[in-house]
C-alpha positions, 0 to 999 in steps of 0.5 A: 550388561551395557551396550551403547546404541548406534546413531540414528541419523534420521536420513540425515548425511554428516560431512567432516570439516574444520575452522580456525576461530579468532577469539574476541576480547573476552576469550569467547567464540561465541557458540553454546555446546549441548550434548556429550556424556554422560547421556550424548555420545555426541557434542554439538553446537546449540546456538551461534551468537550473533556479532562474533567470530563464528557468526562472522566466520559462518562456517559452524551452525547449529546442529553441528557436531564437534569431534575436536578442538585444536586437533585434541579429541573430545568424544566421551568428555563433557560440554562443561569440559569442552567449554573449558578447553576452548577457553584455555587455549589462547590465541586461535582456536581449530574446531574440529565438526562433522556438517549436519546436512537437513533439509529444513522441510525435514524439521516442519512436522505437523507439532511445528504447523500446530504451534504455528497456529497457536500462536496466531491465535493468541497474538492479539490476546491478552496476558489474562486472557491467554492464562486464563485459557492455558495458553503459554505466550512467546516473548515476542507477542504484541509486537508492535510491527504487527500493530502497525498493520492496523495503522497502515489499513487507518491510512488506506482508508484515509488515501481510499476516501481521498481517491473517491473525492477526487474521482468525483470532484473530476467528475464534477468539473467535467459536467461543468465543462460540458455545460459551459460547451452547451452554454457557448454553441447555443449563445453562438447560435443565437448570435450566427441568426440574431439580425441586429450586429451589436446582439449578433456580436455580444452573443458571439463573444458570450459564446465564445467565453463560454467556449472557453471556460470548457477549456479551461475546466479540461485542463483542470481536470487534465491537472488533477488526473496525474495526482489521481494516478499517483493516489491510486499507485501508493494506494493500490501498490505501495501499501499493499506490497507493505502489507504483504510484507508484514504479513510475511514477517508475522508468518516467519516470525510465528515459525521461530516462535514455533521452534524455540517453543519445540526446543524448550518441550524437547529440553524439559523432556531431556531433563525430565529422563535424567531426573528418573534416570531413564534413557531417552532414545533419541538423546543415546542414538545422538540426539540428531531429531533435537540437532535438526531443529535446533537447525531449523531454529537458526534458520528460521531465526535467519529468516525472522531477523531479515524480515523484520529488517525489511518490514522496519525499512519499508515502513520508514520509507513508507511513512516518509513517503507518505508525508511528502507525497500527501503534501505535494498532492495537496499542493498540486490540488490547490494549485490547479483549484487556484489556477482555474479560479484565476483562468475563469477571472481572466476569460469572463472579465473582459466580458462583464459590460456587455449586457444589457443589450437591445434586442427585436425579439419579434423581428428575432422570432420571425428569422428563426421561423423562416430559418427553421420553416424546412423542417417544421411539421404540418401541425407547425405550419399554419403558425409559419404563415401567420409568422410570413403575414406579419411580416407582410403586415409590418413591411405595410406600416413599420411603425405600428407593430402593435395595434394597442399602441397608444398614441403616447408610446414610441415606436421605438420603445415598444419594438425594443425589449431589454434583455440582461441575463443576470 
């Protein structure tokens, strides 16, 4: 006894509808039709094809079921038939639908979450390998997006080893700056309590150069500190939004694979019931299981063509970015190298003949005592008087500081000693 079953919409709602489609040059729509007898009570639509006029129309979409075409019923014929029809009519074409309603959610079983995973298993694997192991490879595996993640984790690298030079470079000219700074306060010092005028006057502008050359160190270091920051954005934001990106593709990219794979596992499962002409449930009650992830597939597929499409935009502006910014950093990091050279040139020049100088370091060493006697310890203190006695005793005879003096030296020769700093 024949009986047919009835549908079984999985929870699934359906709403009527219908679309006029302008037909392309070659009398196409630009949809694929599955179902319909001998086996479906229902015809749906498979796929929509992109850059035609149903795609452009947006209206149908895969899962759909088809109840009419121009206004001409189609239950109980077959796909090729309607295919046929389509084509015979000219000009306009009225599709007659009932609007599958899913939830995508509905359609990620765990079979879905599995082939998910697979997939990331053997995407860096080889053909042998895969073959090798029983593992069937989708087509689009090696992309060569993916490689490029492995290209943008070689430029990290290369930008993270930028960032810690320049980090210590900095650090090293602010040690020069301060050492420049010590430099000139104790020069400075010097020449405050040197009591001959010309020594006082060339320790104060040495000093004072030395002052200077901190500063000029400063606005190095204060040059350079907006490139650092700029190296750290692109390399702390700008690649790792990137990354973020592709990562995202890949995962979208796994999820169609995964339903394309469903799709073809539920085709040969269709065929292989035909073949033994056995009934297949889910084929008789209008195949709504199949319809919903063909659904899934398209949106999925939706999702994948618009991540690639970011992923591709990223990376251009990413590599042209790249190659301008590394260039104007470079440029700015030669300038100020350049600049400071020349700035050291400029502060230490007008300097260069003022050593050698004259210097009493005897009458030098008896200031700085009396200077310092206040705060001097009672260990030092016998040296401070032997220091006031002897200049008591060279107020009594200028002349002879030394009492080895032999009658052939000068006074003046051995009061003053030489003192070049180079």
């Amino acid at each position: 006894m024949d009986f047919e079953y009835e549908e079984d919409k999985m929870g699934m709602t359906v709403t009527s509808g219908s679309c006029v489609l302008e037909k392309d040059p070659q009398n196409l729509i630009g949809i694929s039709i599955g179902g319909g007898a001998p086996y479906c009570p229902c015809l749906y639509v498979v796929q929509i094809f992109d850059n035609t006029p149903a795609s452009r129309d947006g209206t149908l979409a895969a899962g759909d079921e088809i109840v009419g075409v121009s206004n001409r019923t189609v239950k109980g014929r077959t796909k090729v038939e309607v295919a046929k029809l389509i084509q015979s009519i000219k000009g306009d074409v009225t599709i007659n639908y009932n609007k599958l309603h899913a939830e995508p959610k509905q359609g990620k079983s765990l079979d879905i979450v599995l082939k998910k995973a697979k997939h990331r298993v053997i995407e860096n694997m080889s053909s042998s390998t895969a073959d090798a192991l029983g593992l069937s490879r989708a087509i689009l595996c090696n992309d060569s997006l993916i490689k490029k993640l492995e290209e943008l984790e070689r430029t990290a690298r290369m930008y993270k080893g930028f960032v810690e030079l320049t980090k210590k470079m900095l650090k090293a000219f602010y040690d020069v700056s301060q050492t420049h700074k010590q430099f000139g306060d104790v020069f400075t010092e010097i020449g405050v309590r040197d009591p001959q005028p010309n020594a006082s006057e060339t320790f104060m502008k040495f000093g004072e150069s030395h002052r200077n050359l901190e500063k000029v160190a400063m606005t190095m270091v204060t040059t350079l500190k907006p490139m650092l920051n700029d190296l750290h954005t692109y390399l702390h934001k700008a690649i790792p939004d990137t990354r973020l990106t592709i990562q995202k593709y890949a995962d979208a990219k796994f999820e169609y694979l995964s339903y394309c794979l469903k799709v073809k596992e539920m085709d040969d499962e269709e065929c292989t019931y035909i073949a033994l002409q056995e009934p297949l449930y889910r084929v008789e009650t209008g195949n709504y299981e199949y319809r919903l992830v063909l659904r899934c597939r398209q949106l999925a597929r939706e999702k994948f063509a618009k991540m690639r499409s970011n992923v591709l935009e990223k990376l251009e502006l990413l590599d042209q970015k790249r190659v301008q910014h590394i260039v104007t950093q470079l440029q700015r990091f030669l300038s100020a190298c350049l600049k400071y050279d020349q700035s050291c040139v400029e502060v230490m020049e007008p300097h260069q003949n003022l050593f050698p100088i004259e210097v009493d370091l005897f009458r030098n060493n008896s200031v700085f005592e009396r200077a310092e006697v206040g705060g001097q310890s009672a260990a030092s203190r016998p040296y401070a008087d032997r220091s006031d006695q002897a200049d008591q005793d060279e107020d009594d005879n200028p002349v002879s500081l030394s009492p080895s003096r032999s009658d052939g030296d000068s006074a003046a020769g051995e009061d003053a000693k030489l003192i070049d700093p180079e």
